[in-house]
BALUM-71902 format. One line per 8 residues: number of its first residue (from 0); their letters; for each residue z, y, x of N, C-alpha, C, O. Coordinates in steps of 0.02 Angstrom, whole numbers, plus 50000, padded with zeros to 5 digits. Example, Ala and Ser with C-alpha at 12.3 -4.5 7.8 and 13.67 -1.06 7.14 Angstrom:
% BALUM-71902
0> as> 50390/49716/50660/50390/49775/50615/50390/49835/50660/50423/49834/50712 ~ 50354/49888/50642/50357/49947/50684/50394/50002/50645/50402/50057/50670
END
This chain:
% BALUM-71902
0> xxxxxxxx> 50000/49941/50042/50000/50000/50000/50000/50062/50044/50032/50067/50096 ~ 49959/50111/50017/49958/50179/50042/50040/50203/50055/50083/50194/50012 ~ 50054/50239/50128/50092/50277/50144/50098/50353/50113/50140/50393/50133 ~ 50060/50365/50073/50058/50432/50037/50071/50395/49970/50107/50435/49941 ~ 50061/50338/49925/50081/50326/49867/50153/50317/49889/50186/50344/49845 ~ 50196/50289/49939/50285/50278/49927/50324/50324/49919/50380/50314/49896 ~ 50299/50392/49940/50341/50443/49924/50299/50470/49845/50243/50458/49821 ~ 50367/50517/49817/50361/50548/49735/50311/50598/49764/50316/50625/49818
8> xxxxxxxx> 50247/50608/49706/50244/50685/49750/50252/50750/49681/50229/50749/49624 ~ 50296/50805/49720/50316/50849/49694/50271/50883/49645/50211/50878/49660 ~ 50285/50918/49584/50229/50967/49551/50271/51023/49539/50236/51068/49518 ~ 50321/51037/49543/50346/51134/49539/50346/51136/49481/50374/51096/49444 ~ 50314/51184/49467/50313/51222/49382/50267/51174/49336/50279/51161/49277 ~ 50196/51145/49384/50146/51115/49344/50168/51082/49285/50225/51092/49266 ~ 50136/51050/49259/50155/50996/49197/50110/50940/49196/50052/50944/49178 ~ 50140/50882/49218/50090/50830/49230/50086/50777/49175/50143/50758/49162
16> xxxxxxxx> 50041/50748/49140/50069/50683/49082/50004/50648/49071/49950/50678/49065 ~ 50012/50577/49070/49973/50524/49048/49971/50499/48975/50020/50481/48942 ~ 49917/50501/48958/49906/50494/48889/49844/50425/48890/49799/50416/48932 ~ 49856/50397/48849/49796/50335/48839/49753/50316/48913/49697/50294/48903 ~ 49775/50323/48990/49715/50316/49012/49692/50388/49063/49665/50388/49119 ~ 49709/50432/49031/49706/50484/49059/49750/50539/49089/49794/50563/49054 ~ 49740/50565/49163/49808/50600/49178/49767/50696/49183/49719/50719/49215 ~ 49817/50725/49134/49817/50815/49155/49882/50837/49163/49939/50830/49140
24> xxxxxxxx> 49842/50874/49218/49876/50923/49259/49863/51004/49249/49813/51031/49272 ~ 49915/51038/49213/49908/51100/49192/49956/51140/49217/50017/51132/49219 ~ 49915/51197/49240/49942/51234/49286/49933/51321/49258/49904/51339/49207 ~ 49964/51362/49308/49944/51439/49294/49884/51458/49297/49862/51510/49271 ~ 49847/51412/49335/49779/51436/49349/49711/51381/49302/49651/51377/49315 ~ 49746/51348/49251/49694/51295/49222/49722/51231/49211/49779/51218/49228 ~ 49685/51190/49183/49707/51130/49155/49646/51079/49200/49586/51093/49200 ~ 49673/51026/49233/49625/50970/49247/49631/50900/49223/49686/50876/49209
32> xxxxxxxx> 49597/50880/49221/49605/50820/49177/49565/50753/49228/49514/50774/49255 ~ 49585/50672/49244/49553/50638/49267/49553/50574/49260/49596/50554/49300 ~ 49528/50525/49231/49552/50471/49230/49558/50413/49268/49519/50395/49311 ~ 49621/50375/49246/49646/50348/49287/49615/50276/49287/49588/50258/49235 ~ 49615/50230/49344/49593/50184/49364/49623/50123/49319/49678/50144/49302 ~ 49616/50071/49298/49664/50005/49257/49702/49974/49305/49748/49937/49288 ~ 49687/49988/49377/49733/49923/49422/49785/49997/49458/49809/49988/49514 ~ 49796/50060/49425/49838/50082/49446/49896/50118/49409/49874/50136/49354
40> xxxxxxxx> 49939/50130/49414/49993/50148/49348/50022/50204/49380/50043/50197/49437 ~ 50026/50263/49349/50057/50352/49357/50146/50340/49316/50155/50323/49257 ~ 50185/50352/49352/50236/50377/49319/50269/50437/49340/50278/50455/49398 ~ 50294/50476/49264/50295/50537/49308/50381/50548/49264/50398/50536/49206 ~ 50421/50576/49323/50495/50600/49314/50514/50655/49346/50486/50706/49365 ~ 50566/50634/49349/50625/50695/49382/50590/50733/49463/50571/50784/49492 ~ 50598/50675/49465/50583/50700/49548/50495/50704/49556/50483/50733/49608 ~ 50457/50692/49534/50396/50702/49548/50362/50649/49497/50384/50626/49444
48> xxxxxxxx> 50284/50634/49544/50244/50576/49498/50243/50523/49554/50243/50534/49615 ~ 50241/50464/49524/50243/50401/49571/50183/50383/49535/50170/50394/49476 ~ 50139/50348/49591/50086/50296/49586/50082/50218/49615/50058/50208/49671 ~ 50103/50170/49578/50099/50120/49597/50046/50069/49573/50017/50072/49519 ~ 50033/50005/49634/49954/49962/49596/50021/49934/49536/50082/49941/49537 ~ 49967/49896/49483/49997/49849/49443/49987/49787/49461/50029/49748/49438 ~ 49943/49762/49497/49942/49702/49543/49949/49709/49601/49947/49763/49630 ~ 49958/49645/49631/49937/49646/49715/49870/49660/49746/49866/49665/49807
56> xxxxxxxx> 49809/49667/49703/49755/49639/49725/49743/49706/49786/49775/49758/49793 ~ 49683/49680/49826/49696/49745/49872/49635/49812/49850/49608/49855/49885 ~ 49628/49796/49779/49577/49860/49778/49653/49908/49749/49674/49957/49780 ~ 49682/49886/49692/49717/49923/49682/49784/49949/49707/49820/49988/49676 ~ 49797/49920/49771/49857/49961/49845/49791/50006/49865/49812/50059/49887 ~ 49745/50004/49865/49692/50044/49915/49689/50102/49890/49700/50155/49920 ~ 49666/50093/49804/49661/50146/49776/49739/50187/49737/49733/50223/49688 ~ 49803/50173/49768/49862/50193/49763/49855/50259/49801/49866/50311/49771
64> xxxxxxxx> 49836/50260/49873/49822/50320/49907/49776/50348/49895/49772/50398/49930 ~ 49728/50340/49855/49682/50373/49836/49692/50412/49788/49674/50471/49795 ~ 49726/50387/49718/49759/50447/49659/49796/50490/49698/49794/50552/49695 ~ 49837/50451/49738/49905/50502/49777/49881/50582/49775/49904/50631/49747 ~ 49813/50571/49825/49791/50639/49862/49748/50655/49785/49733/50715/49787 ~ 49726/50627/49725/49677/50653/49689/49728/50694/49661/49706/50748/49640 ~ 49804/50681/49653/49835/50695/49617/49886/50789/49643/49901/50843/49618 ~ 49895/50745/49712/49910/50820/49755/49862/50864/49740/49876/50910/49701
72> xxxxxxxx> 49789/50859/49770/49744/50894/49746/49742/50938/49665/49730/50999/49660 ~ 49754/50902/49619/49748/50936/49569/49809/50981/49548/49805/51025/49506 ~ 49872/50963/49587/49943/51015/49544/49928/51072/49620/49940/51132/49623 ~ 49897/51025/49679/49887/51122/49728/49833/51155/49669/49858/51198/49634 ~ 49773/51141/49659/49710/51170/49628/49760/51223/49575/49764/51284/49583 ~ 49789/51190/49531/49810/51216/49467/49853/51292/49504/49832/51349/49492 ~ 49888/51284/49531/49943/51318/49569/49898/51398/49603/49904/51459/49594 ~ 49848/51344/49652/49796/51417/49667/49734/51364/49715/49729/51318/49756
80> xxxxxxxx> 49689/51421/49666/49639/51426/49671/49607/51377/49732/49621/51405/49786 ~ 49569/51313/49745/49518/51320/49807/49463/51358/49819/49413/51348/49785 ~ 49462/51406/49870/49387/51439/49903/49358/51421/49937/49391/51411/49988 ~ 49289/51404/49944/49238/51393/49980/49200/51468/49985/49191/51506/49937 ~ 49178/51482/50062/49140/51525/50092/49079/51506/50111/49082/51472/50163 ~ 49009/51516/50084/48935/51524/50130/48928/51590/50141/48941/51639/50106 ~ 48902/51581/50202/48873/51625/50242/48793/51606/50255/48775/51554/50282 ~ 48748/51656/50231/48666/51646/50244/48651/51700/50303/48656/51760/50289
88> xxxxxxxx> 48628/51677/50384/48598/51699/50411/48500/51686/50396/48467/51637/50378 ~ 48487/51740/50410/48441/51737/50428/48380/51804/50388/48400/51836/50339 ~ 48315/51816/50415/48268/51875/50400/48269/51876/50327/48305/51827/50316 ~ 48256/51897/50278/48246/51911/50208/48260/51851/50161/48227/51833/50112 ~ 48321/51820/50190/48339/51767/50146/48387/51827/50106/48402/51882/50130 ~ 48414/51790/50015/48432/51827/49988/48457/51760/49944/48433/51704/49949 ~ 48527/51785/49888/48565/51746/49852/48563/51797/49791/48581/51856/49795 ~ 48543/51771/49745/48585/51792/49673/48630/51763/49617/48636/51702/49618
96> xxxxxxxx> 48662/51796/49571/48687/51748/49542/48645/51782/49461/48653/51838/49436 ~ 48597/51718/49434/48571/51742/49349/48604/51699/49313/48596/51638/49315 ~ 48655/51738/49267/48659/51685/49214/48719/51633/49228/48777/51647/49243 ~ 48695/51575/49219/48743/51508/49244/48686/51488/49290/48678/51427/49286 ~ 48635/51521/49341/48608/51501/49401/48648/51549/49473/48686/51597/49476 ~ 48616/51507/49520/48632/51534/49585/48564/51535/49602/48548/51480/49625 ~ 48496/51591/49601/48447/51578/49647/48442/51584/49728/48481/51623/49755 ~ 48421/51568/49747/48411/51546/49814/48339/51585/49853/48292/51545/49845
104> xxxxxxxx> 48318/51638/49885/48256/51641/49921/48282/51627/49997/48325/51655/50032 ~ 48238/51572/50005/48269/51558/50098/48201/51535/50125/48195/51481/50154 ~ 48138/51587/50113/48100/51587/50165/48047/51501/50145/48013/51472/50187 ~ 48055/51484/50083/48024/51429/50053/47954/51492/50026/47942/51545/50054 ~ 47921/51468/49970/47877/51506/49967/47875/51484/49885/47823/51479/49852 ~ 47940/51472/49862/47974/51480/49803/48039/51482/49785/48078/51460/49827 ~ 48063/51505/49731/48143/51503/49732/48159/51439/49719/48131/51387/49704 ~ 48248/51473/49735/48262/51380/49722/48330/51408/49693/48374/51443/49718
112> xxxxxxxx> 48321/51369/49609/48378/51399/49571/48453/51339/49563/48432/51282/49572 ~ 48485/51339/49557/48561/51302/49571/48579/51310/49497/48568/51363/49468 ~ 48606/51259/49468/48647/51270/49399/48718/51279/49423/48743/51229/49447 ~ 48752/51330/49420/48845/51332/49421/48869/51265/49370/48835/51240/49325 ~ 48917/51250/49386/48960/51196/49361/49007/51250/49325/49025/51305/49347 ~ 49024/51216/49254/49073/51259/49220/49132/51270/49237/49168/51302/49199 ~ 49153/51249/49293/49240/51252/49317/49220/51306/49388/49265/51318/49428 ~ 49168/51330/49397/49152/51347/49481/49162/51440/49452/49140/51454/49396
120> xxxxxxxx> 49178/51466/49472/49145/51540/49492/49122/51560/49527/49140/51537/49581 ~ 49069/51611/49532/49040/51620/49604/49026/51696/49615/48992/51726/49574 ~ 49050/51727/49668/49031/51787/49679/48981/51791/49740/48970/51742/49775 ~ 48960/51839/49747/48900/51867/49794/48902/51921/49832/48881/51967/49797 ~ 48917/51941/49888/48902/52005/49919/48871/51975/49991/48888/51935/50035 ~ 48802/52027/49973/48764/52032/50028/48771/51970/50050/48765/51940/49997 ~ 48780/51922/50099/48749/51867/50142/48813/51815/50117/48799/51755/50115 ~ 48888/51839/50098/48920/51786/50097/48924/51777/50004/48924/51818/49958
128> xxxxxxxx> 48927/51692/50008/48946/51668/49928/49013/51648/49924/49032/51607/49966 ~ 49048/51665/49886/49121/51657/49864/49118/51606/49799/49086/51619/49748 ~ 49168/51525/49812/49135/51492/49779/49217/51464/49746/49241/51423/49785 ~ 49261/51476/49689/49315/51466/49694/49322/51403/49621/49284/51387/49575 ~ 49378/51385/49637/49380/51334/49556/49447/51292/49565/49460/51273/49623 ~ 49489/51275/49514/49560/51230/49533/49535/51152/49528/49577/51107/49522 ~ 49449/51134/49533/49437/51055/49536/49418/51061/49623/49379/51099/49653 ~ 49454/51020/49643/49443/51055/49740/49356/51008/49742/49302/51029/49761
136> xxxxxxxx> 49376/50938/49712/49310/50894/49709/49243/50946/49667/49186/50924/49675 ~ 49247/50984/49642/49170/51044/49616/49148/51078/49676/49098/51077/49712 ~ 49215/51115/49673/49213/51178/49737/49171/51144/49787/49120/51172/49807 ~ 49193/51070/49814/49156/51061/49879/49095/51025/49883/49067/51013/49936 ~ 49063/50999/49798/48992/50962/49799/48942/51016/49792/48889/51025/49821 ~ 48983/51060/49732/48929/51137/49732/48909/51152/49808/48854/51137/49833 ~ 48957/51180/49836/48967/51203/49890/48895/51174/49955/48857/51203/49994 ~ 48910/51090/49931/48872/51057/49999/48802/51043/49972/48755/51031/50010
144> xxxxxxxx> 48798/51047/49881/48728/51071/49872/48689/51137/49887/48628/51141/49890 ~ 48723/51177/49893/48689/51239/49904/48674/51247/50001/48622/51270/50026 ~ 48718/51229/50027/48695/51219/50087/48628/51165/50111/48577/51174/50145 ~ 48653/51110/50080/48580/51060/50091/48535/51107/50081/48493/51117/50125 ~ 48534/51150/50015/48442/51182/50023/48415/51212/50085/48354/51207/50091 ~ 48449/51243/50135/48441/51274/50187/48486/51276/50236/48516/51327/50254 ~ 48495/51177/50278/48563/51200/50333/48536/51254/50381/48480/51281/50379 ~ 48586/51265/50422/48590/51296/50466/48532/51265/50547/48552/51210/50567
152> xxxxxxxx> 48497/51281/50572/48453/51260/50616/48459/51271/50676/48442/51328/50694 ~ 48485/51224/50731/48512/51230/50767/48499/51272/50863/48536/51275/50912 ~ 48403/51307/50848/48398/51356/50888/48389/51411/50849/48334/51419/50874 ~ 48392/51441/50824/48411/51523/50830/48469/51538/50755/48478/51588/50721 ~ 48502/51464/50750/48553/51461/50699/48541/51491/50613/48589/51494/50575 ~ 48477/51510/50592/48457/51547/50517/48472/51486/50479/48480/51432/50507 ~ 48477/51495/50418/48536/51444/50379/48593/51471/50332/48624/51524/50334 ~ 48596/51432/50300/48658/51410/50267/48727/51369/50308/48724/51312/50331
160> xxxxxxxx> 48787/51416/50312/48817/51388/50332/48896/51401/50307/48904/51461/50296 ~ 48958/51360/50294/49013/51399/50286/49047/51410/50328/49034/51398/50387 ~ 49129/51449/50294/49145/51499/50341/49175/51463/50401/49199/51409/50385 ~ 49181/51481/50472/49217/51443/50512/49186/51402/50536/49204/51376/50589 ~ 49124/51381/50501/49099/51314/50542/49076/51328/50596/49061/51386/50611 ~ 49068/51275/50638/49036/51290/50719/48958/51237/50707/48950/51177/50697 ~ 48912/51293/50714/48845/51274/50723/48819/51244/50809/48816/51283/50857 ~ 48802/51171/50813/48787/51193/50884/48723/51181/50901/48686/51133/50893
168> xxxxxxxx> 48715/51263/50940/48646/51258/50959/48644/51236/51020/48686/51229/51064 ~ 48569/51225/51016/48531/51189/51075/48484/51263/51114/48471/51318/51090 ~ 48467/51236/51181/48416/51283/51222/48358/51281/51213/48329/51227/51216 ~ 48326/51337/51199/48250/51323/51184/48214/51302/51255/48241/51288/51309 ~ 48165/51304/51244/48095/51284/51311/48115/51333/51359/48135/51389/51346 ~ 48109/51308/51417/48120/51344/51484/48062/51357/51509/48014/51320/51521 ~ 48068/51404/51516/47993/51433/51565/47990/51397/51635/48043/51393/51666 ~ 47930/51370/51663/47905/51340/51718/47905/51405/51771/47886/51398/51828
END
């Protein structure tokens, strides 16, 4: 069994409860909702929520540490906010946000429009995208779809990239 399922883990103010199958987690900042696996069982008390398998088998000890962190994840989310940062280098690339789209011009020789996910918000200034939401699992698929359209390229670095990351470039052609 997971070393992160033996300890309770804490929720503060949140409000955590299992109903038929399903566990939400409601917080100051939103309500998440996820359901739970059959070979794993949520109990939630005094001291926190415990996750234990209901058998021995080893999918469900495996997936004991796996709610653990789905579950941390969702009472931090609720609590505050996850942000994701892109940053677009490069000549007359450009981001907007229409609607429930994110378009995209990155030097294709058409746009390339993104549907927002209903839990995501997204702001825009100039080159960086601000990408926030209390499902940390949205925040970071949005996030790694919008980069796939245009990574980052590793000689003269133009791209999609987020914040902090380390791009590494390579040396171009050496003159003889």
């Amino acid at each position: 069994m997971s070393r992160l399922a033996k300890k309770p883990i804490a929720v503060g103010k949140t409000i955590v409860s299992v109903e038929s199958g399903m566990l939400s987690v409601k917080g100051t900042k939103g309500t998440l909702t996820k359901r739970v696996h059959p070979t794993v069982s949520i109990h939630v008390g005094a001291e926190g929520v415990m996750i234990t398998p209901k058998d021995g088998s080893r999918l469900a000890k495996a997936l004991t540490g796996t709610f653990a962190s789905h579950v941390k994840n969702m009472v931090t989310g609720v609590e505050t906010p996850y942000v994701k940062k892109i940053i677009m280098d490069g000549v007359g690339y450009k981001m907007e946000v229409k609607g429930k789209d994110v378009v995209l011009n990155v030097g294709f020789s058409h746009t390339v429009p993104l549907s927002i996910p209903e839990d995501v918000t997204v702001k825009v200034e100039k080159n960086v995208m601000t990408l926030e939401s209390a499902n940390k699992e949205s925040v970071g698929q949005f996030a790694a779809n919008v980069r796939r359209v245009k990574p980052p390229e590793p000689y003269l670095g133009k791209g999609m990239h987020y914040e902090g990351e380390v791009i590494r470039r390579k040396q171009g052609k050496k003159a003889v």
